[in-house]
C-alpha positions as CSV (number, residue, x, y, z in Angstrom):
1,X,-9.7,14.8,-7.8
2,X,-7.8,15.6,-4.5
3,X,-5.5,12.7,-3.0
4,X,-4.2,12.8,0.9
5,X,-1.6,10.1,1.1
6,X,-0.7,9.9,4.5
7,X,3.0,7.6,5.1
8,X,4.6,6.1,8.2
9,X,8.1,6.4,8.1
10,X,10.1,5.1,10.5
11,X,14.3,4.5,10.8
12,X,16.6,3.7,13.9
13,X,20.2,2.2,12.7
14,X,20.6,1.6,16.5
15,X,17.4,-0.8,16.2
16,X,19.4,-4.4,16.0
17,X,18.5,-4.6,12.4
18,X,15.1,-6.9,12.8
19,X,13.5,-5.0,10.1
20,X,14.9,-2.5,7.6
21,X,13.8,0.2,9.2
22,X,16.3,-1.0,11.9
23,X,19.4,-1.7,9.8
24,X,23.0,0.2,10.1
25,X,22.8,1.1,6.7
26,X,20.3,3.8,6.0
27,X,21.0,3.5,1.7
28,X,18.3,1.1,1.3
29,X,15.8,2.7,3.6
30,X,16.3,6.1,1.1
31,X,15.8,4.3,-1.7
32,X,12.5,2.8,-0.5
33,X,11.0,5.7,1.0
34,X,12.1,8.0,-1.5
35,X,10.6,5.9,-4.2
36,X,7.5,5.5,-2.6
37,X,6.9,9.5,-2.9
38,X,8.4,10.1,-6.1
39,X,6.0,7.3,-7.6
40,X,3.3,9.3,-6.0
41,X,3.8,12.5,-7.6
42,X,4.6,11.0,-11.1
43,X,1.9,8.7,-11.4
44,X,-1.1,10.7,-9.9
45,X,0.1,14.3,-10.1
46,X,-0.6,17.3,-12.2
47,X,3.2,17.9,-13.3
48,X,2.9,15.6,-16.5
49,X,3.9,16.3,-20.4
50,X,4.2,14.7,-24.1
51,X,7.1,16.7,-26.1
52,X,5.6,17.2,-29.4
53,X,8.6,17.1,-31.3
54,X,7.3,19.2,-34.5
55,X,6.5,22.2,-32.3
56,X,9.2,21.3,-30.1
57,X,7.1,22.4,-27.0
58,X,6.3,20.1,-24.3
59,X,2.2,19.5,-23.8
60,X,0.3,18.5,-20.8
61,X,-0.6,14.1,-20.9
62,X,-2.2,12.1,-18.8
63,X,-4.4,14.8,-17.3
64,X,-7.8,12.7,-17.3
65,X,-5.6,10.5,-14.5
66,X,-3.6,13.3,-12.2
67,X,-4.6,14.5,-9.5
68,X,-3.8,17.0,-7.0
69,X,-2.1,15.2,-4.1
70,X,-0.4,15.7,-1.2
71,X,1.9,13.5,1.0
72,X,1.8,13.8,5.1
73,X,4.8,12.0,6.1
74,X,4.3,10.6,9.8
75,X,7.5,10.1,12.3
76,X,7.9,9.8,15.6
77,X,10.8,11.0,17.7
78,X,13.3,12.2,15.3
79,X,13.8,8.3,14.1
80,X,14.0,9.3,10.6
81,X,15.4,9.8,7.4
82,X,13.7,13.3,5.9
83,X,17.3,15.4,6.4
84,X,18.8,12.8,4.4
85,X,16.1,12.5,1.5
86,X,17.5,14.1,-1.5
87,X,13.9,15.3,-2.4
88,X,12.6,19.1,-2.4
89,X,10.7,19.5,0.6
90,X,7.4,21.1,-1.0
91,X,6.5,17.4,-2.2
92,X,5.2,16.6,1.0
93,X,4.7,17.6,4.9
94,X,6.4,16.3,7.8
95,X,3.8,15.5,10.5
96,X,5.6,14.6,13.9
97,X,4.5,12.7,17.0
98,X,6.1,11.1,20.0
99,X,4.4,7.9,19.8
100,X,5.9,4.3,19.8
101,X,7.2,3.6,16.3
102,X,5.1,0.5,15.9
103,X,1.9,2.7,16.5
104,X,2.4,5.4,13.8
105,X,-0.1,3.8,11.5
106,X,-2.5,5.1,14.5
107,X,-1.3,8.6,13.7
108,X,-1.8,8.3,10.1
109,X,-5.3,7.4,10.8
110,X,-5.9,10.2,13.0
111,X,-4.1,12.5,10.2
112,X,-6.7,11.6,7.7
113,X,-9.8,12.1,9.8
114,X,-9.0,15.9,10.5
115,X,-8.6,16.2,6.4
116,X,-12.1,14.9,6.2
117,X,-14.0,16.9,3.5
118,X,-11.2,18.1,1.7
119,X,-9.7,15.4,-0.2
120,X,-12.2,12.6,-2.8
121,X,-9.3,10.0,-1.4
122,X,-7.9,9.4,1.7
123,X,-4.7,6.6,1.6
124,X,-2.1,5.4,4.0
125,X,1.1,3.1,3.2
126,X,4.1,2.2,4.9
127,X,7.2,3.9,3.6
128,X,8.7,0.7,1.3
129,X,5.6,0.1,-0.4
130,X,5.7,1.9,-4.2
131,X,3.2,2.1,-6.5
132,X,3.7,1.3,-10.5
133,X,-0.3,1.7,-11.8
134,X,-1.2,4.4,-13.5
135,X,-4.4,3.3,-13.3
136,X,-4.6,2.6,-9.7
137,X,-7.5,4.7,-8.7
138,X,-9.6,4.4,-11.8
139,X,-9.6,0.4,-10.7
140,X,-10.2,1.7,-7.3
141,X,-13.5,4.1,-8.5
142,X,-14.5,1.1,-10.7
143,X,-14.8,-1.3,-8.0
144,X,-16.2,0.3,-5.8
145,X,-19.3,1.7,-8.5
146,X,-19.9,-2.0,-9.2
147,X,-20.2,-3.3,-6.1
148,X,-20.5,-0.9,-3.5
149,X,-18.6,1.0,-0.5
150,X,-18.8,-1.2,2.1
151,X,-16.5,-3.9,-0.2
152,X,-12.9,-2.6,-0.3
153,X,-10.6,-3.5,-2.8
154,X,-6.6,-4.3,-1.3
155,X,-3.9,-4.4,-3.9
156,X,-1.8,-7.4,-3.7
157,X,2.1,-6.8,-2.5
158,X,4.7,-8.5,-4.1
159,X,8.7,-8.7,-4.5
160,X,10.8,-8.7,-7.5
161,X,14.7,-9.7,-8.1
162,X,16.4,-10.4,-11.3
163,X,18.3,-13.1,-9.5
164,X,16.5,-16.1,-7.2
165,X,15.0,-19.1,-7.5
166,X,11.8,-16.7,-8.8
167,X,11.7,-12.9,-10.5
168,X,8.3,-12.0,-8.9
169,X,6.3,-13.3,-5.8
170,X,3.3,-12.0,-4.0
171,X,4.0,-11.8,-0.3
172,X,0.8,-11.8,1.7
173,X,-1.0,-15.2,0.7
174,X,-3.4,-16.7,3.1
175,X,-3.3,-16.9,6.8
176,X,-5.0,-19.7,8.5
177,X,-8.4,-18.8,9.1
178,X,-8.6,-18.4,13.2
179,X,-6.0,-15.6,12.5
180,X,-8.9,-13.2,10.9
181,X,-11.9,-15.1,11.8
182,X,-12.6,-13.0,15.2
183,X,-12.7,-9.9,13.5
184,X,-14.3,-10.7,10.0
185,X,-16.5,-13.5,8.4
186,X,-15.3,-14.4,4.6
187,X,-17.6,-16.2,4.3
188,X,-19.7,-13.4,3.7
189,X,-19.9,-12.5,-0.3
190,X,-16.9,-14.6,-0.6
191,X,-16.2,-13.8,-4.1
192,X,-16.9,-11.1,-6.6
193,X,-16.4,-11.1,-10.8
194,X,-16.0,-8.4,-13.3
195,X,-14.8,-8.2,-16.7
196,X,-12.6,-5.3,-18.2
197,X,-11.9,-5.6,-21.5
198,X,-13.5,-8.5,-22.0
199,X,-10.9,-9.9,-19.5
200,X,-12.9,-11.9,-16.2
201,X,-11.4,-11.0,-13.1
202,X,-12.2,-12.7,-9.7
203,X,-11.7,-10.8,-6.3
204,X,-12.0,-13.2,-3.2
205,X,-12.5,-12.1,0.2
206,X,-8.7,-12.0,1.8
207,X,-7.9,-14.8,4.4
208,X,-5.0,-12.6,4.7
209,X,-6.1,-8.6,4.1
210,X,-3.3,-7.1,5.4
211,X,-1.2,-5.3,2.5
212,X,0.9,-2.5,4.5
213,X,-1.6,0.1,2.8
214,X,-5.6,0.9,2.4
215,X,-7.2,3.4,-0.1
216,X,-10.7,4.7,0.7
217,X,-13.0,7.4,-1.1
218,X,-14.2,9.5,0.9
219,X,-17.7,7.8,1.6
220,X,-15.6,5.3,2.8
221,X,-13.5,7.6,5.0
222,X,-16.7,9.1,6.8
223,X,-18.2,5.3,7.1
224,X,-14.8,4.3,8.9
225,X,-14.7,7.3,10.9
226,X,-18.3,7.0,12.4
227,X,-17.5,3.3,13.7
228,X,-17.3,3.3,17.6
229,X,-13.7,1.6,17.3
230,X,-12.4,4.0,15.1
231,X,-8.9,5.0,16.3
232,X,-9.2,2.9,19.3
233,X,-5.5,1.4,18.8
234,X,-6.5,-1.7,19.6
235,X,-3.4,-4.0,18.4
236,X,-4.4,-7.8,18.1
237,X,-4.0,-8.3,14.7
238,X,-0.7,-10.1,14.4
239,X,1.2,-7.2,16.2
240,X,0.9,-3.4,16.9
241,X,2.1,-2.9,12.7
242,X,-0.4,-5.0,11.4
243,X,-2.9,-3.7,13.5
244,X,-2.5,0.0,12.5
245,X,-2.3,-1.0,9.1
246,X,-5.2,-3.5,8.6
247,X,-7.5,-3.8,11.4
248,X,-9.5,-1.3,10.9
249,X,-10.3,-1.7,7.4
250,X,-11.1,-5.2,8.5
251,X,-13.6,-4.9,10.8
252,X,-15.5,-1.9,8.7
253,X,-15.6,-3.5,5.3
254,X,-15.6,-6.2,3.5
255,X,-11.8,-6.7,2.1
256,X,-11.1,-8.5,-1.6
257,X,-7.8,-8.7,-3.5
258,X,-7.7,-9.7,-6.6
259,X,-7.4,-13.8,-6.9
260,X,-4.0,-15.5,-7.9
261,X,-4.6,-16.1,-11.2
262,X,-5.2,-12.2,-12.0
263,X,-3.3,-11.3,-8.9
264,X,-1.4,-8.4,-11.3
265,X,-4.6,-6.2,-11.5
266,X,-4.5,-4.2,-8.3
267,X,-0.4,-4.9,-6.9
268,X,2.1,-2.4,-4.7
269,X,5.3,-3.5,-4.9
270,X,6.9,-3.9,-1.4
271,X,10.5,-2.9,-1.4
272,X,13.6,-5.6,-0.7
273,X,13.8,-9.6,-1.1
274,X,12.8,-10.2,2.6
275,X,10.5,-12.5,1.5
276,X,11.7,-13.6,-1.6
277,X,14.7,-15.0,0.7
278,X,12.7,-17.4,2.1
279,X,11.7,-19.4,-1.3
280,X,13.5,-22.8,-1.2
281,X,14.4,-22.3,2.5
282,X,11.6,-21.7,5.0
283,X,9.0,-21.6,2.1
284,X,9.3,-24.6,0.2
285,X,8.2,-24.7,-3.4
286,X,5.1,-26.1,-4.8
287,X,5.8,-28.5,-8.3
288,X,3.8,-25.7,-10.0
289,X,6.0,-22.7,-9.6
290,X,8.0,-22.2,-12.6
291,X,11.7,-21.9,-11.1
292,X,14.2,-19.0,-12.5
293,X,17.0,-21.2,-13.7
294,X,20.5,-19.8,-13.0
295,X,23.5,-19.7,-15.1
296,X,26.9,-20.8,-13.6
């Protein structure tokens, strides 16, 4: 199978340090972006072995799940970190533009449609999203055999930190309906259940479908391509970020994400604490959550 991730990456230390991509310090911004491509390439590509210690010779693994992939990084400007990445340059391509940083998801889009017909998946993510599943796309192909390609399966974002009042929480929970309701019904098909390995799993239509990234098979590529709005940059989801990243998807299919209690099944780890900063402060805590207790 043949993978086009396509990535927006975006830094300015000059910014005013609203978002990471905007802080001083570039360190962390590295550390994201570079282990948003590195995952890539060790979790879905070819370059993959088992030492067989007997023989002492290295064998290939994993091959019925790798890929051949490539990675189209998007900037705009010269607002990024790709001289600084202390990463070989053949793991990916650097795809310039001179549009507004906010609209680069735009690009991305367009970047994908020239590469119709020569890739079986066609992916975008923002450049602090990374990727621990091995078996990311064979959930991916298995959802979308069982219930078609017009219902598109979003993984779930989350944070971790071994220190807080919690090690692990999913950041994109429900928005009130009237935010999405203009550009998608959920109450269409609001819920869909499988079983693997004799484990149910529930997949609900996303109040909030926005997770920073989208995957689509090719079907789904050419579907999304052939809508009138397609590419359109029309930004009134939320904001011009959200819009490139999300809308869409949203108005051509059908969006699920795994529900809370299997939430785990299809998840992308988004970079940071940003959010996990706001538990106990602007989020308050429901008497369910278990809390981390901390030692003095």
């Amino acid at each position: 199978m043949r993978i086009l991730f396509t990535i927006a990456h975006f830094f300015n230390p000059s910014g005013g340090g609203r978002h990471a991509s905007l802080a001083k310090d570039p360190r962390p911004r590295l550390l994201a972006f570079s282990g948003c491509m590195v995952a890539l390439h060790q979790l879905y590509g070819r370059s993959q072995g088992l030492i067989d210690i007997g023989l002492r010779l290295a064998v290939p693994a994993n091959q019925s799940q790798s890929h051949d992939i490539d990675i189209i990084v998007c900037t705009t400007q010269n607002y990024h970190l790709l001289d600084q990445l202390a990463l070989p340059s053949h793991l990916y391509t650097h795809h310039r533009t001179t549009v507004e940083p906010m609209l680069l998801g735009f690009e991305c889009q367009a970047v994908l449609r020239d590469n119709l017909g020569r890739y079986d998946y066609f992916c975008f993510l923002e450049d602090d999203l990374i990727l621990h599943d091995p078996w990311f796309f064979v959930k991916l192909g298995w959802f979308s055999k069982q219930v078609g390609n017009l219902n598109l399966l979003q993984p779930n974002r989350y944070e971790v930190s071994p220190v807080g009042v919690m090690n692990k929480v999913y950041v994109d929970g429900d928005l009130l309906p009237r935010v999405t309701e203009r550009f998608h019904n959920v109450q269409d098909q609001p819920q869909l259940m499988g079983k693997v390995m004799d484990m149910p799993v529930v997949f609900r239509r996303a109040l909030n479908p926005h997770s920073g990234c989208y995957f689509l098979n090719a079907e789904q590529m050419q579907y999304w391509v052939d809508q009138p709005y397609f590419l359109d940059r029309d930004t009134s989801f939320i904001g011009p970020l959200e819009s490139a990243a999300t809308l869409g998807v949203m108005r051509t299919f059908r969006i699920y994400k795994p529900a809370p209690e299997q939430a785990s099944f299809l998840e992308i780890q988004h970079f940071g604490t940003a959010f996990l900063g706001l538990l106990g402060g602007v989020v308050s805590l429901s008497p369910d959550v278990v809390v981390q207790k901390q030692k003095s």
